[in-house]
C-alpha positions in Angstrom: 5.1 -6.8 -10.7 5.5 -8.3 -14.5 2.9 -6.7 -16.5 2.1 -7.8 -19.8 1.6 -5.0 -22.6 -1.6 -3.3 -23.0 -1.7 -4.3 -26.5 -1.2 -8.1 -25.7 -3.6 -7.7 -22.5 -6.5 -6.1 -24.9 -6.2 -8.6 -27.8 -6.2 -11.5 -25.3 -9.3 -10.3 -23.0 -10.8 -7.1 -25.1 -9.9 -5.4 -22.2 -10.1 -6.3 -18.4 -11.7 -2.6 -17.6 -14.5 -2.9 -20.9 -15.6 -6.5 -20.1 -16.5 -5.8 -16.4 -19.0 -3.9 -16.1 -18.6 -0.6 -18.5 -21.8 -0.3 -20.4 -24.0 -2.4 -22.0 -27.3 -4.5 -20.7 -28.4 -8.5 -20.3 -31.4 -9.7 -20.0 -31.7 -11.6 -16.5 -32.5 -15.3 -16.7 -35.1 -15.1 -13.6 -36.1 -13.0 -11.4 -33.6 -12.6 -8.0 -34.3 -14.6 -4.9 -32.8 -14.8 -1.7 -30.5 -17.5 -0.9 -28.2 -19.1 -3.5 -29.2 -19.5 -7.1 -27.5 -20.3 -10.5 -26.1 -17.9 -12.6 -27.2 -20.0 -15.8 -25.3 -18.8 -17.9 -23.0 -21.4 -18.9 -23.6 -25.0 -19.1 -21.0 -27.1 -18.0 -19.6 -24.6 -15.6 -21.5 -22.0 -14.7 -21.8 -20.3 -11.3 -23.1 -18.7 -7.9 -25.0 -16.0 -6.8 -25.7 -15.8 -3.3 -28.2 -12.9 -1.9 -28.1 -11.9 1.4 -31.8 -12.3 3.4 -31.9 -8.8 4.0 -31.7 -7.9 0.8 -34.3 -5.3 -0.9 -34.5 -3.9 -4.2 -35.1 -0.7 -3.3 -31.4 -0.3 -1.6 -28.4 -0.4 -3.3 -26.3 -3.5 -2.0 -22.4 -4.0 -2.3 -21.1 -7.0 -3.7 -18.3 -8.9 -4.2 -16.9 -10.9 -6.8 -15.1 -13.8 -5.2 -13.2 -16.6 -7.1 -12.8 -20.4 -6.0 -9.8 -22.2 -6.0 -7.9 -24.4 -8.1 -9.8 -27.3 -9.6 -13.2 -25.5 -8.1 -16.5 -24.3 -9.2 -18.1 -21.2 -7.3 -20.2 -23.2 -5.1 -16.8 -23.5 -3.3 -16.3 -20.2 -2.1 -20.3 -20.9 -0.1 -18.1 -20.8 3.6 -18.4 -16.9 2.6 -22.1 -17.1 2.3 -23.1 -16.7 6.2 -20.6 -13.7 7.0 -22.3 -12.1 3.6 -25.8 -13.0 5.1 -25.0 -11.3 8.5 -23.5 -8.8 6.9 -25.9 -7.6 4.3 -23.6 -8.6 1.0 -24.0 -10.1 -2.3 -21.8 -12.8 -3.4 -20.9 -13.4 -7.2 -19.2 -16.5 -7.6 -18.1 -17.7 -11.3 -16.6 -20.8 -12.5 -13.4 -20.7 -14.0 -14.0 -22.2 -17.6 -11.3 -24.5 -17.4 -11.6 -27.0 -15.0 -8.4 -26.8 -13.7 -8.0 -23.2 -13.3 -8.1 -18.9 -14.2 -7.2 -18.5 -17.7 -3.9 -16.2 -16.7 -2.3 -19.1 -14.8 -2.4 -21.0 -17.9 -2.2 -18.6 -20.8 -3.0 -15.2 -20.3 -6.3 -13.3 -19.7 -9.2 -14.5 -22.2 -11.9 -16.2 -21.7 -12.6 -16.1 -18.1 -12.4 -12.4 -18.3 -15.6 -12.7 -20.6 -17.5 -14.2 -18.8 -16.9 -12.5 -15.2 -18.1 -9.5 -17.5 -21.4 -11.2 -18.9 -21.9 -12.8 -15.1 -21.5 -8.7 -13.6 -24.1 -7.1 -16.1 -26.5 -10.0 -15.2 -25.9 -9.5 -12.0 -26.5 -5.7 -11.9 -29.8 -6.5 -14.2 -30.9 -8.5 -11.6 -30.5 -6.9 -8.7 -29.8 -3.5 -7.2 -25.7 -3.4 -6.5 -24.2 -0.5 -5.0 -21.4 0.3 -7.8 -19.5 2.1 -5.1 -19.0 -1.0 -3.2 -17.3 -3.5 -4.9 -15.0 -5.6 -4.2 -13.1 -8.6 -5.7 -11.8 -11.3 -4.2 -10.7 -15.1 -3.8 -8.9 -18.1 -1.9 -5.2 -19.5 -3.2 -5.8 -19.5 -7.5 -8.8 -17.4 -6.9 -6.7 -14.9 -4.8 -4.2 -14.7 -7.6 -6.4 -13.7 -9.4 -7.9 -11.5 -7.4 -5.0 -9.6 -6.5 -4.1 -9.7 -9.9 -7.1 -8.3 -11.8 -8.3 -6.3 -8.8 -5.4 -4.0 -9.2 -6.3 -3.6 -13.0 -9.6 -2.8 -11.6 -9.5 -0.6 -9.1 -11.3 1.8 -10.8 -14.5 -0.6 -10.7 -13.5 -2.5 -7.7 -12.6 -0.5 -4.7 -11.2 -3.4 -2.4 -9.3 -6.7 -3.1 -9.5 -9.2 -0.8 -6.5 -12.0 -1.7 -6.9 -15.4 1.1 -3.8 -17.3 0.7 -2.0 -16.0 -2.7 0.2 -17.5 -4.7 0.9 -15.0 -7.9 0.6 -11.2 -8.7 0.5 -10.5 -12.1 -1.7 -7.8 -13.2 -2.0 -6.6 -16.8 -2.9 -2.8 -16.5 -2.4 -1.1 -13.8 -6.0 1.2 -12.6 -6.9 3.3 -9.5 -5.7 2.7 -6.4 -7.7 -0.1 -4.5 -7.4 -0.8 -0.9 -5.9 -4.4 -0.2 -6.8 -7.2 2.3 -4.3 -10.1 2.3 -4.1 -13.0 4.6 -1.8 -16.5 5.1 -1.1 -19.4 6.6 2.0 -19.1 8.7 2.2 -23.1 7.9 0.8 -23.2 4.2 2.9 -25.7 2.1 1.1 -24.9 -1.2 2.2 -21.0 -1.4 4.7 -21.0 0.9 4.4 -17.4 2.9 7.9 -16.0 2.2 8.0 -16.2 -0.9 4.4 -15.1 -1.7 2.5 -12.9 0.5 5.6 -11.7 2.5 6.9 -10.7 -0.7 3.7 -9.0 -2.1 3.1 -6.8 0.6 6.1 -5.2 1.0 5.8 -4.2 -2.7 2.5 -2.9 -2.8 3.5 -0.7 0.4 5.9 0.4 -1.5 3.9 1.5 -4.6 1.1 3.8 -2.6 -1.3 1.0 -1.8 -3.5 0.6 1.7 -2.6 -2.5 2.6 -4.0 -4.6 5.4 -1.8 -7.7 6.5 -3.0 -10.6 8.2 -1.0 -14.2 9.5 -2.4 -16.7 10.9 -1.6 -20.1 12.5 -2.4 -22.3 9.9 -2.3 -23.8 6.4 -3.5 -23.4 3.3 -7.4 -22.8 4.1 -8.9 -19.6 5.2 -9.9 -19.5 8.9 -13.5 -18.4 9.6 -12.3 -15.6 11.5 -10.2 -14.8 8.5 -13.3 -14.5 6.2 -15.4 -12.7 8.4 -12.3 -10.2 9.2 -12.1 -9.6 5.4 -15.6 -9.2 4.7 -15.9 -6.4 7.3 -13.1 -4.6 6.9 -14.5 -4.6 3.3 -18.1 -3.3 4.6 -16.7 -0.5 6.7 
């Protein structure tokens, strides 16, 4: 797995591991609702969080911080939204701030990194999340870079869930998360053999607990896919 330096990775990103979550307060912008609700915290692209009708404040929750595809907006990730209902889960859904993608596939980690951060401390001012289950997660760009900060962040995050990657390139290597990837036997975007067939194999290889699914299909994630990956992360 190419990894840039620690030096470079800190003075593009001030460090994946110090922006999300470590420390420090925000004020929330409202009050938490059930349902789906704005982040506002951007203008132009800002973001999703979804809370689960079952939620209450007095019970720590677990959450996962899931990332849309290319050319997306975290509303797109909101075919997640029912298995996280039924399954008693909040959903933290950014925007990338480039339209057309995460800041790593185009230059290196930056700017998206800060804002996951400030969207996580909102998030945790706002409601009661269970810090012990995390995950991170994402569909084709968003699984990249999933896969690709989650294993920088497995100290923070305790499961990745990559649907459909294309890329693994972390930074920094931290803890040892469990893994949850899945593909399209048919995708033509990332191509299965030279992507997840590739990935797995290598992170086997390295100590990780990795769960492998296939699946007829292409590029999208089945339902059944999602709701397999958002239990296995719940158990």
């Amino acid at each position: 797995m190419p990894m840039m330096t620690r030096r470079t990775f800190l003075a593009a990103g001030g460090g994946v591991v110090a922006a999300l979550g470590y420390g420090g307060t925000a004020a929330a912008a409202d009050p938490v609702r059930i349902g789906q609700q704005p982040l506002k915290l951007g203008s132009d692209r800002d973001g999703v969080l979804f809370v689960p009708k079952g939620y209450t404040p007095e019970v720590a929750t677990p959450l996962v911080l899931m990332f849309h595809g290319a050319g997306g907006t975290g509303l797109g990730v909101s075919y997640t939204f029912e298995v996280a209902d039924d399954l008693g889960i909040l959903v933290l859904a950014p925007d990338s701030r480039d339209e057309a993608t995460w800041d790593f596939l185009v230059h290196g980690y930056g700017e998206d990194v800060e804002f996951i951060g400030l969207a996580l401390k909102d998030t945790y001012a706002r409601c009661n999340v269970d810090r012990k289950r995390m995950a991170i997660a994402g569909h084709s760009d968003g699984a990249s870079y999933a896969l690709s900060l989650g294993i920088g962040t497995g100290d923070t995050f305790g499961k990745i869930m990559a649907f459909s990657p294309g890329v693994m390139r972390p930074a920094e290597v931290h803890g040892k998360p469990k893994i949850f990837i899945s593909h399209g036997l048919s995708d033509p975007i990332m191509p299965i053999d030279v992507t997840s067939r590739t990935f797995v194999p290598r992170l086997k290889k390295l100590g990780y607990d990795v769960t492998y699914r296939e699946y007829e299909g292409r590029h999208g994630v089945t339902p059944a896919i999602v709701r397999e990956g958002f239990e296995w992360f719940r158990n």
